[in-house]
N, C-alpha and C positions, 0 to 999 in steps of 0.2 A: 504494500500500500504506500502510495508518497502523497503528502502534502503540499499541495501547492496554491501560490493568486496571481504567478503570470503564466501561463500553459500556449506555447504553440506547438501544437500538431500537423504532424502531415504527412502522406507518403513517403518525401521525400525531403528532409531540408538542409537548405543550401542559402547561409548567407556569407556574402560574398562583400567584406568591410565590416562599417557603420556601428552602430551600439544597441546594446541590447541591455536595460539596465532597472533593478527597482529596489528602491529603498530599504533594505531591511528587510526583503520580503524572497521568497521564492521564488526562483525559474526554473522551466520544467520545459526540454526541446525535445517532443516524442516524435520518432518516425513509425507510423506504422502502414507498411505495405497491404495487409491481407488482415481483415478480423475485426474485433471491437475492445476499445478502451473504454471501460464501464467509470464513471462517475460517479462514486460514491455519496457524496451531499459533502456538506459545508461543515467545516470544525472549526472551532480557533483559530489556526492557522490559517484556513482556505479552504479550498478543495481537495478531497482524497481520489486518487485515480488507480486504475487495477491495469495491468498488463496482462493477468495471465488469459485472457480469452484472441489474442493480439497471435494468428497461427505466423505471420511472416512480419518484421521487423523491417522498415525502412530505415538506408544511411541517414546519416548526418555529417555538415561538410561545413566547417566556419574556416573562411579563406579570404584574404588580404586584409589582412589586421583587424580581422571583427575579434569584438569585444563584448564579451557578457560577465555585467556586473551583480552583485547581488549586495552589496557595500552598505554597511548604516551603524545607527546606534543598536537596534537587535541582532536577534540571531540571522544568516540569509544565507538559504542553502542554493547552491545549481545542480540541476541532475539532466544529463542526458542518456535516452534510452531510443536503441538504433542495432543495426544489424553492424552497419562497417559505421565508425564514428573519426571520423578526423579533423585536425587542427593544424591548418596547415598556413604558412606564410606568414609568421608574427601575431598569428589570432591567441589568443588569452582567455580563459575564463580565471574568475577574477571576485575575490570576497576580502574586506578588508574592515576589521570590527573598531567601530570609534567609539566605543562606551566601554561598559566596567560587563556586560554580560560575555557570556562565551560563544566563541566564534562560531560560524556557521564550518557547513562541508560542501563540498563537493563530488557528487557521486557520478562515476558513467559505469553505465548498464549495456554493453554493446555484446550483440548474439556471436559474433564471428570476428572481430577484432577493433583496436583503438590506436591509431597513431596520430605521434606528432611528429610534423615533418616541417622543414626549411624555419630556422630563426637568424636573425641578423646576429654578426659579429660586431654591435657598436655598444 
């Protein structure tokens, strides 16, 4: 089960730059190819979301210095769930705690593999 209040889904995703960012709060990047991602209802935190009805898993592809933040005074987790998950070209995921609580996580969930490829030497 994961909790989350920013959710984008999709067969396939592919950002390509730009920012992706929320206050203290959760993000959640699901590919799903083939099934259903069931919707649990609303908790404290947001929404809980279930994978296991999900038969085929869509990549995930963050490429030319995209950037997903989760950064605040709470806790602010990222999860990505994908069959091939990659990070490639200076992209970042990215949580940094500015209060006295404890820090969020980062979780990837990838059915067949996860790389990070190409970072600058400066």
């Amino acid at each position: 089960m994961i909790e989350l209040k920013s959710v984008p889904l999709g067969a396939e995703i592919d950002l390509q730059g730009g920012v992706l960012s929320v206050d203290s709060g959760n993000i959640l990047l699901g590919g799903v190819g083939i099934g259903d991602v069931t919707i649990n209802g609303l908790s404290q935190g947001g929404f809980t979301f279930d994978f296991s009805q999900a038969d085929r898993l869509g990549d995930i592809s963050l490429d030319q210095q995209a950037f997903i933040n989760a950064s605040g005074s709470g806790v602010g987790n990222i999860t990505l769930v994908g069959k091939n998950i990659e990070l490639l070209d200076d992209s970042l995921l990215f949580i940094e705690n500015r209060g006295v609580s404890r820090s969020g996580q980062i979780f990837v969930d990838a059915s067949d593999s996860f790389s990070v490829i190409g970072s600058s030497s400066s």
